[in-house]
VEXROKOL-918453 format. One line per 8 residues: number of its first residue (from 0); for each residue x, z, y of N, C-alpha, C, CB. Coordinates in steps of 0.001 Angstrom, whole numbers, plus 500000, padded with zeros to 6 digits. Glycine has a CB too. Layout:
N
NUM> X,Z,Y,X,Z,Y,X,Z,Y,X,Z,Y; ...;
//
This chain:
323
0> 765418,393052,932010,766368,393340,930939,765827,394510,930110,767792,393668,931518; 765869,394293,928497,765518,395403,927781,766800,396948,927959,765386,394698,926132; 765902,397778,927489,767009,398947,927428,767956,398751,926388,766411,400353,927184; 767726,397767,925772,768702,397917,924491,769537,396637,925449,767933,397525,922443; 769507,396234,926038,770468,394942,926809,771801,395433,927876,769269,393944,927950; 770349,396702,928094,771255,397456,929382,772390,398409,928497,770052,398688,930596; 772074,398558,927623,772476,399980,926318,773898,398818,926490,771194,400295,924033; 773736,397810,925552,775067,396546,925456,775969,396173,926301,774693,395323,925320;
8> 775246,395908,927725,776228,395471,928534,776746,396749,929786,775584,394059,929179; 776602,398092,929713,777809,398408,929877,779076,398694,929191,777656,399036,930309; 778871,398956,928042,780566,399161,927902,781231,397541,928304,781084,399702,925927; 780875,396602,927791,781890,395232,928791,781752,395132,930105,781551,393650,928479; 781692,396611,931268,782738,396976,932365,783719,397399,932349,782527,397592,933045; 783481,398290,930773,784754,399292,931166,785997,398277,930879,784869,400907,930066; 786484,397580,930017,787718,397366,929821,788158,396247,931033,787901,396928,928304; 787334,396063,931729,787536,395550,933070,787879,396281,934089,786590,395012,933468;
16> 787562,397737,933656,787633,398622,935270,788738,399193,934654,786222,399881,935973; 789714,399395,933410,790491,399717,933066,791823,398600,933100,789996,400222,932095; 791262,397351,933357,792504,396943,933413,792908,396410,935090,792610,395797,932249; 791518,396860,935736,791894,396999,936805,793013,398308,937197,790720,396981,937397; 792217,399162,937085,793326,400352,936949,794815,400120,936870,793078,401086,935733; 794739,399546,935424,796772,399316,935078,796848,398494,936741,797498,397645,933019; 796281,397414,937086,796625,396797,937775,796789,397698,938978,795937,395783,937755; 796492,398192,939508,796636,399196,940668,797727,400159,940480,795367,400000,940871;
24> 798018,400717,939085,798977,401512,938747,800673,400580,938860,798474,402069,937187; 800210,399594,938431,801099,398378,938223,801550,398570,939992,800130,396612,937566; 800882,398506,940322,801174,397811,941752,802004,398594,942491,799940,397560,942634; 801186,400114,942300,801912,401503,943018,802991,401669,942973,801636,402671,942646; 803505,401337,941147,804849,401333,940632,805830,400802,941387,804921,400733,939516; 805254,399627,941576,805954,398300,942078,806721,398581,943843,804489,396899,942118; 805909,399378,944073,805749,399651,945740,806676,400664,945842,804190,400169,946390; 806669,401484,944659,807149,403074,944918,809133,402379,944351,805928,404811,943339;
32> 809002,401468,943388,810171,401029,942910,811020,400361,943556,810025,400466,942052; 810758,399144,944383,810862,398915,945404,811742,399253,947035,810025,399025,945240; 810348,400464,947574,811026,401671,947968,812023,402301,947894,810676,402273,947781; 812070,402683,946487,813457,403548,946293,814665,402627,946327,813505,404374,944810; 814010,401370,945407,815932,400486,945692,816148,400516,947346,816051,398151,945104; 815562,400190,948011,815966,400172,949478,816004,401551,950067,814989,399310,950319; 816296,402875,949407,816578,403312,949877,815759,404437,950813,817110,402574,950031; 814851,404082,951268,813863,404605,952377,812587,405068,952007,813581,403614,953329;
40> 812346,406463,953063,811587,407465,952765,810482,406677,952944,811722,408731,953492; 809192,407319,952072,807881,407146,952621,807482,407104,954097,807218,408070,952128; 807622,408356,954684,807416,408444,955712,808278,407024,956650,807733,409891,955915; 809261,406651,956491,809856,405750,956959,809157,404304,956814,811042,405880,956435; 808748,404392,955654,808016,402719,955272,806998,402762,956264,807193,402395,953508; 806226,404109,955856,804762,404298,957193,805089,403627,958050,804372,405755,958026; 805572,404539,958911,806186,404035,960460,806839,402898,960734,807127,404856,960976; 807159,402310,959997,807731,400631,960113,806771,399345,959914,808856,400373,958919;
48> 805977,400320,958969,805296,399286,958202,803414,399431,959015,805501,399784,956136; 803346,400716,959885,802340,400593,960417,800958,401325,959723,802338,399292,960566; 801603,401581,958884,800248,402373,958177,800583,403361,957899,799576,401931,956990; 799532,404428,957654,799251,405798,957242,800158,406204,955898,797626,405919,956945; 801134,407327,956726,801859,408013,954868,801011,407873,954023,802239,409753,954550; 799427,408693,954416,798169,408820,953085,797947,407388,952377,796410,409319,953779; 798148,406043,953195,797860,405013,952547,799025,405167,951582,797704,403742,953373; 800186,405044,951947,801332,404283,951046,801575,405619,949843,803087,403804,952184;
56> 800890,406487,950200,800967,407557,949051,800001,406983,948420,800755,409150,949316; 798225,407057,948439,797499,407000,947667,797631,404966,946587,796136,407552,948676; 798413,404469,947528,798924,402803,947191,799957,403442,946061,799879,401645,948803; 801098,404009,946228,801839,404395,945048,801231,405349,944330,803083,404827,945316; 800589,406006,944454,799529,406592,943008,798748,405940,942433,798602,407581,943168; 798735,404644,942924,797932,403561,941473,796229,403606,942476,797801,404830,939013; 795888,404261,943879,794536,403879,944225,794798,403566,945314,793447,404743,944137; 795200,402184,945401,795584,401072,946480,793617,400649,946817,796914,399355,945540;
64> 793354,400623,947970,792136,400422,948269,791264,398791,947845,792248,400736,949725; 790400,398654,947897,789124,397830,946983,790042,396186,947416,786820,398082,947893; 790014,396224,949071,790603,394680,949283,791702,394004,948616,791027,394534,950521; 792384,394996,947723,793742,394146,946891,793162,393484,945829,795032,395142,946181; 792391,394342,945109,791374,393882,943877,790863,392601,944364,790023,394968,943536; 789974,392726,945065,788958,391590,945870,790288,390294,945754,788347,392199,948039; 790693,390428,946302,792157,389374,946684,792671,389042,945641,793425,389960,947496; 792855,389790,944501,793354,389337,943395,792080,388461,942279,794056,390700,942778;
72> 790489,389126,942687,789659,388233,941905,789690,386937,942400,788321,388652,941836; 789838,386680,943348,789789,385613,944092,790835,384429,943839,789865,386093,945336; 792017,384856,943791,793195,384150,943330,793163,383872,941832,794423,384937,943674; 792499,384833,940783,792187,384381,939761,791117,383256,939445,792002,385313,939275; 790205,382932,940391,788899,382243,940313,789485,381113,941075,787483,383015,940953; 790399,380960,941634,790905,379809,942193,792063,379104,941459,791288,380130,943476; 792337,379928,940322,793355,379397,939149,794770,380111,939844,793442,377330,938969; 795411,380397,941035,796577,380617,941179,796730,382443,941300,797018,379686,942418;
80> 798441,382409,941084,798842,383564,941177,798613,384445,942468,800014,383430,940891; 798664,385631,942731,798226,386138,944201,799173,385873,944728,797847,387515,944540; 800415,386125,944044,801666,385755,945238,801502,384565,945857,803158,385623,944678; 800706,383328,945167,801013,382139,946158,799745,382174,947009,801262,380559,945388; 798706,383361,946840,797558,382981,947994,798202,383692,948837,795893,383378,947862; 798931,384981,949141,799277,385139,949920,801174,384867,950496,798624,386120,949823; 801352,383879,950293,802356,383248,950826,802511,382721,952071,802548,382494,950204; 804053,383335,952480,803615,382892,953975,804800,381786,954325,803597,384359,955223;
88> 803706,380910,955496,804318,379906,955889,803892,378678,955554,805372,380021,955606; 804261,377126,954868,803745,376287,954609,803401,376375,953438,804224,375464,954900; 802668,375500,952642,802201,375409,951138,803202,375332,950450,801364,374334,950731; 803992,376008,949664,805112,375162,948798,804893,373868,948020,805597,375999,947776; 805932,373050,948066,806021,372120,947584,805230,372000,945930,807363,371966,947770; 804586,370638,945042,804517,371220,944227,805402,371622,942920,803746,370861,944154; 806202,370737,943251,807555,370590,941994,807610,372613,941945,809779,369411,942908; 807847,372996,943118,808163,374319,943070,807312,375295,942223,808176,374723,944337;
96> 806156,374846,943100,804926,375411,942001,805047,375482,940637,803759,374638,942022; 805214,373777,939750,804705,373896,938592,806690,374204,937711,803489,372196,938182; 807819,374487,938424,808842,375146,938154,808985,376403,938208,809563,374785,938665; 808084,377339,939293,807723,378645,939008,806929,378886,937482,806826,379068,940226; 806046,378025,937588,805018,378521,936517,806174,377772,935074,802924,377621,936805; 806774,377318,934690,807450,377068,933635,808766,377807,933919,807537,375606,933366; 809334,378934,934416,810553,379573,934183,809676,380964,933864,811789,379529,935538; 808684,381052,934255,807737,382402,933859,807407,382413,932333,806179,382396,934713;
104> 807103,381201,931948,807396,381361,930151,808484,381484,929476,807042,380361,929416; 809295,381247,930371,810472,381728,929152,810886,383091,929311,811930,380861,929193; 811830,383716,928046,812190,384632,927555,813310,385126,928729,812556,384319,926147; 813544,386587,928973,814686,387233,930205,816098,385775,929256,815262,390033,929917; 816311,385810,928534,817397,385564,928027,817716,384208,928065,817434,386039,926905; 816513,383595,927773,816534,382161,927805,816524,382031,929969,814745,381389,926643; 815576,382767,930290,815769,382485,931817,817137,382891,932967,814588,383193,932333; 818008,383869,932154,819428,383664,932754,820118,382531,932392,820300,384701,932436;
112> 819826,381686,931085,820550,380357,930921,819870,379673,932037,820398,379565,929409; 818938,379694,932061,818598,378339,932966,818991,378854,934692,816558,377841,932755; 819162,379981,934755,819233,380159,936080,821256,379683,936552,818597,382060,936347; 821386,380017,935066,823256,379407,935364,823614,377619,934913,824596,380581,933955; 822382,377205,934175,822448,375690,934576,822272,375713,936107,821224,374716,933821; 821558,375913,936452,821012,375052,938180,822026,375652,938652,819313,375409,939225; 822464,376940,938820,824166,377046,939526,824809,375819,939744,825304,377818,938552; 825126,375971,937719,825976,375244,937462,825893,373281,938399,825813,375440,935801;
120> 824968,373267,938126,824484,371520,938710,823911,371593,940015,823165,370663,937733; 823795,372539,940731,823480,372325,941873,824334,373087,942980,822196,372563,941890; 824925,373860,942915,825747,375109,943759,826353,374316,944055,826492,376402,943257; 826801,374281,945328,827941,373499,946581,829126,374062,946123,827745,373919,948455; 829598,375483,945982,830980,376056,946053,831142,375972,944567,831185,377631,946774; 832646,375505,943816,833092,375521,942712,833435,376814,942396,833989,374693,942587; 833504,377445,940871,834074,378187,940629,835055,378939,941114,834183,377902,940054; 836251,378012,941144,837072,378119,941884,837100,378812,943129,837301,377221,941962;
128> 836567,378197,944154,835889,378275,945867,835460,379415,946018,834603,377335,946328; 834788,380305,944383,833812,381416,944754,834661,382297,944988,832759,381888,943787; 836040,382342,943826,837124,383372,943808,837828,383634,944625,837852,383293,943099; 837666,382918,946320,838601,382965,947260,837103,383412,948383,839728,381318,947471; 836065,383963,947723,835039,384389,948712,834872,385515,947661,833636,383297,949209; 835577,386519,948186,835149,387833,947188,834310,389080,947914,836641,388573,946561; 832909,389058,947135,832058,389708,948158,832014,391148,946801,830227,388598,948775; 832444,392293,947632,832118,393494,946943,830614,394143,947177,833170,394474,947355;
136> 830179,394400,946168,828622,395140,946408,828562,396218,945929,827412,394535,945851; 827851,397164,946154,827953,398865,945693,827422,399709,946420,829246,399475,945615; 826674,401266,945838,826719,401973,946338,827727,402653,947472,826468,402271,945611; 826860,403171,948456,827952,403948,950053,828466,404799,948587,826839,405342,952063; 829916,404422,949299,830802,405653,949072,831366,405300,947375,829736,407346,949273; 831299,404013,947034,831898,403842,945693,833644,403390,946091,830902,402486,944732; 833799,403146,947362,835142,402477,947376,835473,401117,948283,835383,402125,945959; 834064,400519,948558,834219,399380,948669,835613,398842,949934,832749,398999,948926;
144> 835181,399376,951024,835987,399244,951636,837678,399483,951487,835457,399713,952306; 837898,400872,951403,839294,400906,950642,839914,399929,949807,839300,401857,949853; 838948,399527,948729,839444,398079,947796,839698,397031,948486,838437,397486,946804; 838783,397144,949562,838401,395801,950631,839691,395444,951281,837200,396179,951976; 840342,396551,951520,841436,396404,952719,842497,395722,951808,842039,398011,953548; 842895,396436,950912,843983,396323,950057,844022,395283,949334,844110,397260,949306; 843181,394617,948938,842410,393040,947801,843123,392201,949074,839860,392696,947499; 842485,392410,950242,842347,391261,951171,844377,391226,951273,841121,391736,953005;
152> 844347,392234,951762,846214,392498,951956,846694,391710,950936,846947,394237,951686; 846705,391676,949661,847574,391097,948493,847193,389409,948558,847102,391908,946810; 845747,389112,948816,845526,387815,948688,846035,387366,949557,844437,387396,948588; 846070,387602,951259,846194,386744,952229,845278,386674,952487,846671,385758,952178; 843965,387102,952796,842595,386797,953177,842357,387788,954082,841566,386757,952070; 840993,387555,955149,840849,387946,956240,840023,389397,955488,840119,386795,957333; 839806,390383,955621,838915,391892,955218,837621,391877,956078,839861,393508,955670; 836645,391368,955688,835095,391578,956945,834695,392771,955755,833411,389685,957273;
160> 834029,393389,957044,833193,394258,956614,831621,394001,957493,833950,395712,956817; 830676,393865,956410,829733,393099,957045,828431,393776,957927,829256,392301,955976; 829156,395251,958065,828105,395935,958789,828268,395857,960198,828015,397296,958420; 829851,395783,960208,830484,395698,961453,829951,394281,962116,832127,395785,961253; 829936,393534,961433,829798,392305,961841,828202,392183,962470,830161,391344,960598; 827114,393013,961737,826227,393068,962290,825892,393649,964298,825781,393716,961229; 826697,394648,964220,826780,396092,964991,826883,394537,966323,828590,397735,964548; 828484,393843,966020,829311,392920,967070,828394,391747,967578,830722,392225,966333;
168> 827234,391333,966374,826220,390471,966826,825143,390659,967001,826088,389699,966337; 824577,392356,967232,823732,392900,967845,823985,392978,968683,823354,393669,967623; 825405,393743,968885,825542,394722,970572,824334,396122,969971,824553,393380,972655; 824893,396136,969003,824019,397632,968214,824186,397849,967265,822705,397804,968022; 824265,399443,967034,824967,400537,965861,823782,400419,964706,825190,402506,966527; 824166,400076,963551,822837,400052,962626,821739,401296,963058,823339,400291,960887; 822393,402753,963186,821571,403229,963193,820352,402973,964112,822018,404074,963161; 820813,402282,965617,819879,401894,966285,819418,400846,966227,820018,402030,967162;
176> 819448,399803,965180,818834,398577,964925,817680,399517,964017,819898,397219,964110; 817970,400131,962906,816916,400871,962009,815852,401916,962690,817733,401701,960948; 816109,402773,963888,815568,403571,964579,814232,402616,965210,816661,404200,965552; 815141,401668,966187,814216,400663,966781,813637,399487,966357,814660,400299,967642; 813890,399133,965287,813502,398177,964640,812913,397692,962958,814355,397738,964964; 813533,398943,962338,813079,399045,961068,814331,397775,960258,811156,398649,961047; 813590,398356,958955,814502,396999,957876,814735,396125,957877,814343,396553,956982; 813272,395814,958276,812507,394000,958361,813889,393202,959344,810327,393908,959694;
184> 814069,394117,960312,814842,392987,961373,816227,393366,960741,814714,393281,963400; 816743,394840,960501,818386,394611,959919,818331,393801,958769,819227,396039,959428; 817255,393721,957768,817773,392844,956805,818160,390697,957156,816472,393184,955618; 817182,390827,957972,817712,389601,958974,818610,389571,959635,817074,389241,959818; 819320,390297,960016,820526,390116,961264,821713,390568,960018,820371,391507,963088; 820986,391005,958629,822207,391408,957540,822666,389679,956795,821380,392809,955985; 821319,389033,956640,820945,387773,956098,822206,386534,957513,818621,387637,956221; 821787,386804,958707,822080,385954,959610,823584,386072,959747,821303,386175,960814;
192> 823973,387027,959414,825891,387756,959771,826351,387112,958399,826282,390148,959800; 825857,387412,957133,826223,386738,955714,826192,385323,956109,825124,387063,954380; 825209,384193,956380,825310,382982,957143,826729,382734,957528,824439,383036,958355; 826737,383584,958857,827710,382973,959879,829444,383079,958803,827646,384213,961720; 829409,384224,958468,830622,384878,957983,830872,383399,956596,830229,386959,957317; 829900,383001,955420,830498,381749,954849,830463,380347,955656,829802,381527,953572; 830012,380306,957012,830143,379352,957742,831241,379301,958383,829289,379255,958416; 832274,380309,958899,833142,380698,959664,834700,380357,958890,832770,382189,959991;
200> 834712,380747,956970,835677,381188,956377,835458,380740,954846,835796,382617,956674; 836563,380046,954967,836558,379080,953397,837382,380344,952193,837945,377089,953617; 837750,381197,952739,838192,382418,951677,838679,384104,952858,840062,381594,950522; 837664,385061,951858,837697,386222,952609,837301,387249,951154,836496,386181,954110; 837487,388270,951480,836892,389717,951046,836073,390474,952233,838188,390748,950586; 834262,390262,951337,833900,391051,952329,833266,392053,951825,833225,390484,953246; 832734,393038,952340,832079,394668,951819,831081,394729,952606,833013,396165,952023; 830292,395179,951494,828802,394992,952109,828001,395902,951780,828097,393821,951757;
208> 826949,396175,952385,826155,397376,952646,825497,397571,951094,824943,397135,954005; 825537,398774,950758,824459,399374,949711,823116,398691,949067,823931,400499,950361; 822660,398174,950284,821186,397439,950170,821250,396612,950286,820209,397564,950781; 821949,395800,950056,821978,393976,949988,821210,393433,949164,823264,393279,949569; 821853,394259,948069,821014,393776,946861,819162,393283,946750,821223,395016,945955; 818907,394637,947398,817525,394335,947540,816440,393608,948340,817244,395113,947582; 817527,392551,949070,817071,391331,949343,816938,390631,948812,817372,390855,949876; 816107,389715,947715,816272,388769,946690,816752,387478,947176,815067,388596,945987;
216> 816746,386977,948722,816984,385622,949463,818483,385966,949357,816243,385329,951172; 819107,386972,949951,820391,387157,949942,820972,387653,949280,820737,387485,950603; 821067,388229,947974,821357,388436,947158,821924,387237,946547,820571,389036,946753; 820494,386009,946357,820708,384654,945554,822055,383582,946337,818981,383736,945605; 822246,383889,947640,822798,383328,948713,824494,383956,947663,822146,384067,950647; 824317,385441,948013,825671,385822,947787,826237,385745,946246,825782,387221,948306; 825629,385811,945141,825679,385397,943848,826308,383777,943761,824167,385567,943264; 825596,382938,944501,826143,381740,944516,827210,381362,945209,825397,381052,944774;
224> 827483,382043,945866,828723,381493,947311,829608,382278,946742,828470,381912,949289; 829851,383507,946224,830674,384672,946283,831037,385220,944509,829722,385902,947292; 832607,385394,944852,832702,385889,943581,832778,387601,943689,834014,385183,942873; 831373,388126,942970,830916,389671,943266,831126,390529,942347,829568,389875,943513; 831496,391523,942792,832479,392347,942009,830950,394096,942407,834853,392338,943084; 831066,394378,940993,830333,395997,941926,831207,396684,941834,828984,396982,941388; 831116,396890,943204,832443,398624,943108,831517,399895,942542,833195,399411,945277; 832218,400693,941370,830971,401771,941348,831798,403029,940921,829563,401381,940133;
232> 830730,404027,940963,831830,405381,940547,831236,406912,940362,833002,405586,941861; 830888,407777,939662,830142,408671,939384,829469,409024,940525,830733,409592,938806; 827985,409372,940162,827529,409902,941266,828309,411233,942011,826223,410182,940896; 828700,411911,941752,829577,413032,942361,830853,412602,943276,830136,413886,941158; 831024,411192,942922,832101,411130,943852,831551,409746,944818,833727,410939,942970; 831013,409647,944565,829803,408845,945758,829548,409813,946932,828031,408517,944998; 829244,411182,946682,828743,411683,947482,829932,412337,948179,827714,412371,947022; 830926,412719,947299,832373,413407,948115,832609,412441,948681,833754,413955,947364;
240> 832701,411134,948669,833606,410163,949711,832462,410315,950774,834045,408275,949161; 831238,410212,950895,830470,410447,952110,830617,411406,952815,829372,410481,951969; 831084,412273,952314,831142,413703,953041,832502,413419,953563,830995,415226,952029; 833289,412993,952908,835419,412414,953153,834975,411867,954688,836430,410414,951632; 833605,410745,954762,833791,410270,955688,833450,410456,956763,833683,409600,955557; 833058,412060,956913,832448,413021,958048,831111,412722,958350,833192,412950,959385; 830379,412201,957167,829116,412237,957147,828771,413479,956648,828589,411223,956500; 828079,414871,957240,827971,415837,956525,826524,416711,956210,828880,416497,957049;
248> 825471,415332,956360,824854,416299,955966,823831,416011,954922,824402,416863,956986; 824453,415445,953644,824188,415747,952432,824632,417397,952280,824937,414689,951493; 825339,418283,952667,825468,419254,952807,824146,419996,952726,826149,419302,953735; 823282,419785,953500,822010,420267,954308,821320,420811,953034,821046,418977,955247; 821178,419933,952348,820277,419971,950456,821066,419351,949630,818637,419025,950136; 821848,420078,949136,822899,418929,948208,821846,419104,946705,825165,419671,947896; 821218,419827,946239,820580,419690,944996,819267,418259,945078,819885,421367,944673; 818877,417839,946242,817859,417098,946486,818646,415932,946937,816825,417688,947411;
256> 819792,416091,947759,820506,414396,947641,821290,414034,946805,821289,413922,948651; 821601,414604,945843,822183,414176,944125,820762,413150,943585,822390,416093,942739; 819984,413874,943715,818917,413573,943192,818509,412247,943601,818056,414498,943426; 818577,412175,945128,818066,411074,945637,818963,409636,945090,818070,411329,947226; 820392,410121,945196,821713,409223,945060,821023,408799,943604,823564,410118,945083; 820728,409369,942705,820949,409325,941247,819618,408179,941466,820816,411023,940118; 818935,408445,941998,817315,407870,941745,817452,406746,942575,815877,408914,942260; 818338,406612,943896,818427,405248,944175,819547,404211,943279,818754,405262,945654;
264> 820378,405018,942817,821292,404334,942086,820422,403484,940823,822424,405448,941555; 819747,404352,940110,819109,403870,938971,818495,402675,939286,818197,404768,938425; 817446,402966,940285,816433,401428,940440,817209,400186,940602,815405,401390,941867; 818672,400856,941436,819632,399315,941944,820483,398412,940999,820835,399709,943003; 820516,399476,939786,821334,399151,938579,820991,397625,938163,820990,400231,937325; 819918,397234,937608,819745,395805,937266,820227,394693,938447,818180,395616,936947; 820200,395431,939405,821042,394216,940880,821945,394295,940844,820990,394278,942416; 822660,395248,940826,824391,395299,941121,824728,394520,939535,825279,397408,941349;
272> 824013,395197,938811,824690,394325,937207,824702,392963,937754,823515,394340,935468; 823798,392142,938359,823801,390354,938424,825244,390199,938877,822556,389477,939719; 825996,391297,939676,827365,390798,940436,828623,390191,938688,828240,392794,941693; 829475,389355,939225,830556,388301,938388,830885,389718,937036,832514,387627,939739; 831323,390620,937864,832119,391396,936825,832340,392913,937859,833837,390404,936281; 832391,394173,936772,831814,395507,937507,833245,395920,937627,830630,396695,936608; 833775,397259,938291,834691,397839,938738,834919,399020,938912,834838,397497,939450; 835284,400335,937968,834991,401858,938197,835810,402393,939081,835096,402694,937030;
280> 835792,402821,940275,836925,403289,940795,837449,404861,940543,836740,403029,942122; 836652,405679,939679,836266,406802,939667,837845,407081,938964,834735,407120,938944; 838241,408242,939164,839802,408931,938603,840465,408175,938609,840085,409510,937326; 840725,406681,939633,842422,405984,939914,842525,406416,941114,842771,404185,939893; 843896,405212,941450,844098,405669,942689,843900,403995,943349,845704,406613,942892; 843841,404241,944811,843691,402948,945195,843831,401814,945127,843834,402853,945655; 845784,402035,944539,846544,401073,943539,846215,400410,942279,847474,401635,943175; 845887,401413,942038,845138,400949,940539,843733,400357,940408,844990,402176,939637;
288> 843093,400393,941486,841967,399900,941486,841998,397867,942099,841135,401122,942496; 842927,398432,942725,842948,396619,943400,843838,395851,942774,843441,396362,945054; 845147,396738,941545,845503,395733,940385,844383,395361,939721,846448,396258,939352; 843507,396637,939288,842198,395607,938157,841238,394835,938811,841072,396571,937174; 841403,395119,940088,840424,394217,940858,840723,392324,940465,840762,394637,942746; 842089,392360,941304,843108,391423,940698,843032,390412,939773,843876,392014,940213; 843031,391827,938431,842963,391118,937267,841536,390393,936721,843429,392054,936341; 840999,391134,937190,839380,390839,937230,839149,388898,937415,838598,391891,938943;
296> 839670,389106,938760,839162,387375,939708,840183,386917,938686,839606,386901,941963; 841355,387683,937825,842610,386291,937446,843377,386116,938675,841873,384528,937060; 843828,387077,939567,845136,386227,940493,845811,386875,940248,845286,385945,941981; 846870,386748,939903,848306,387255,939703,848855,388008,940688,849203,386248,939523; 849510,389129,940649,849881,389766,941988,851495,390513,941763,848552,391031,942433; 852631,389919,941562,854105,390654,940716,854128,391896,941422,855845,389781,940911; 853705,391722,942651,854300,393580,943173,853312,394111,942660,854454,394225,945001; 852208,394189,941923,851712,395219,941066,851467,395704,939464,850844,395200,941451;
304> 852725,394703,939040,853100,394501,937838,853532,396100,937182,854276,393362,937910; 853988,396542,937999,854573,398251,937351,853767,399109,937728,856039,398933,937874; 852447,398569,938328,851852,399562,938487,851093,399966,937258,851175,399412,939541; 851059,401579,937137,850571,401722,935441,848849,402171,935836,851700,403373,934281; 848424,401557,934477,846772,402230,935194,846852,403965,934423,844763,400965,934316; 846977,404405,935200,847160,405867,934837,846250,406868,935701,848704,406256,935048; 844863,407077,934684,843777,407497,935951,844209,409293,936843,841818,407648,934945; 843435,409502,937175,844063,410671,938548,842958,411531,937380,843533,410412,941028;
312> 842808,412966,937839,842325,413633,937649,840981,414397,938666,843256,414033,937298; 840789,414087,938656,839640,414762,939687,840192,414257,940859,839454,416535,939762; 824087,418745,945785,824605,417176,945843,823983,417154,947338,823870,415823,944492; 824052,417557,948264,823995,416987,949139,822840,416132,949903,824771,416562,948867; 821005,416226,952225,820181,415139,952207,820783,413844,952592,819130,415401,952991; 820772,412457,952085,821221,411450,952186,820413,410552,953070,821446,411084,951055; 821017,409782,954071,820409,408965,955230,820483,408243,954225,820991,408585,956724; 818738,407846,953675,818092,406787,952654,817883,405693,952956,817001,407016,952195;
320> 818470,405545,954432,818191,403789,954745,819434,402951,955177,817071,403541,956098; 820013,404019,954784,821705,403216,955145,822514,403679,954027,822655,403783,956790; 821939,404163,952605,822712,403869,951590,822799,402337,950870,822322,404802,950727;
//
């Protein structure tokens, strides 16, 4: 090769080693974003996940090591996306395949229509059916339960609360399913209790953990079966009802678990939005929250006809894996 060849063909590395880069930065993002919706420390992912804090730090700073690259040239030279080389389990079907790759061209806007056709034409439970399965989702400490009790009271419906339900089909306290077992398995035994609970009950109110959301399998499960309501409510009083509930030690650093609350809240925001219709509980009173609840689904309720919505008047380290 002449020097004037060699002179030419480096700069067409660089915009290759630069868009490798985004891609690694991309990825970190992804990992670190992720993360935070669920809640859980670095150090926590480590130890669950088996690898070195230094990895999952230098992975969320955008210098995820050479084999992801490698893996991703590879999936490009084979025509498919990486997600489907590394997919686990059987080959997907191909209908699935070439229906992934045509909902990826369309527009966010055009792809919530199509995601409420196939509801619409394929979902087992009617409209109807969903409004007598009312699943509340929300940040700890927005209300859920309190609403939970009182919704269920006016309808006639049974009140699950679906952590409990886990604890009764463990024979174990979340905290010791998460200690000994990590996410991976509570989000399965969270997935397997959601199962049993619309297998069990043709109409209920149930309340459900903080992190549901950030299951995308169960999430899609509860969106379709369930008419979902987000309970939500300033961060400041998120954190007083945690403390109400003799959880005390957001106390410990309250300037760093505001922080945390605020920063897990944010990432979760686009999930809790997918729920039917949202719910502030912030300055009512209990009453007033489960008339608009009420009014929300459309059921009529006369003993809360006089009730007036007349709101009330008037950070803490946070256990990040059980918000």
């Amino acid at each position: 090769m002449t020097p004037r060849a060699k002179a030419t063909a480096k700069p067409a590395a660089k915009p290759a080693g630069r868009e490798t880069d985004a891609y690694l930065r991309r990825l970190g993002e992804r990992v670190r974003m992720l993360r935070n919706q669920r809640g859980i420390t670095r150090k926590a992912l480590a130890r669950h996940a088996k690898v070195s804090e230094r990895y999952l730090a230098q992975l969320e700073a955008g210098l995820g090591n050479g084999s992801i690259v490698l893996l991703r040239r590879i999936s490009r030279a084979i025509g498919l996306p990486v997600t489907q080389l590394v997919h686990e389990g059987s080959e997907p079907a191909l209908d699935f395949v070439l229906l992934n790759q045509f909902l990826e061209r369309l527009s966010p806007p055009a792809l919530a229509e199509a995601r409420d056709l196939l509801l619409r034409h394929f979902s087992t439970p009617s409209d109807d059916a969903r409004r007598h399965r009312i699943a509340l989702i929300g940040l700890r400490g927005g209300g859920k339960s309190t609403l939970g009790k009182l919704a269920a009271e006016r309808l006639g419906l049974p009140f699950i609360e679906l952590d409990r339900e886990i604890e009764k089909r463990s024979g174990a306290t979340l905290s010791e399913i998460f200690d000994m077992f990590g996410q991976e398995t509570f989000r399965r035994a969270e997935r397997e209790a959601l199962d049993d609970v619309l297998r069990r009950h043709k109409g209920f109110v149930v309340a459900t953990s903080g992190s549901i959301v950030t299951e995308p399998g169960t999430l899609e499960l509860l969106l379709a079966s369930c008419f979902t309501v987000w309970v939500k409510a300033a961060p400041e009083e998120h954190m007083k009802r945690v403390m109400a509930q003799g959880d005390m030690r957001p106390m410990a650093n309250s300037a760093r678990a505001m922080e945390d609350l605020v920063s897990i809240l944010r990432s979760r925001e686009p999930l809790y939005a997918k729920a039917d219709v949202a719910l502030s509980t912030s300055g009512r009173t209990p009453e007033q929250n489960v008339a608009e609840l009420l009014r929300l689904i459309e059921v009529p309720d006369s003993r809360m006809a006089a009730d007036a919505a007349r709101p009330r008047s008037g950070s803490p380290t946070l256990d990040k894996e059980r918000v």
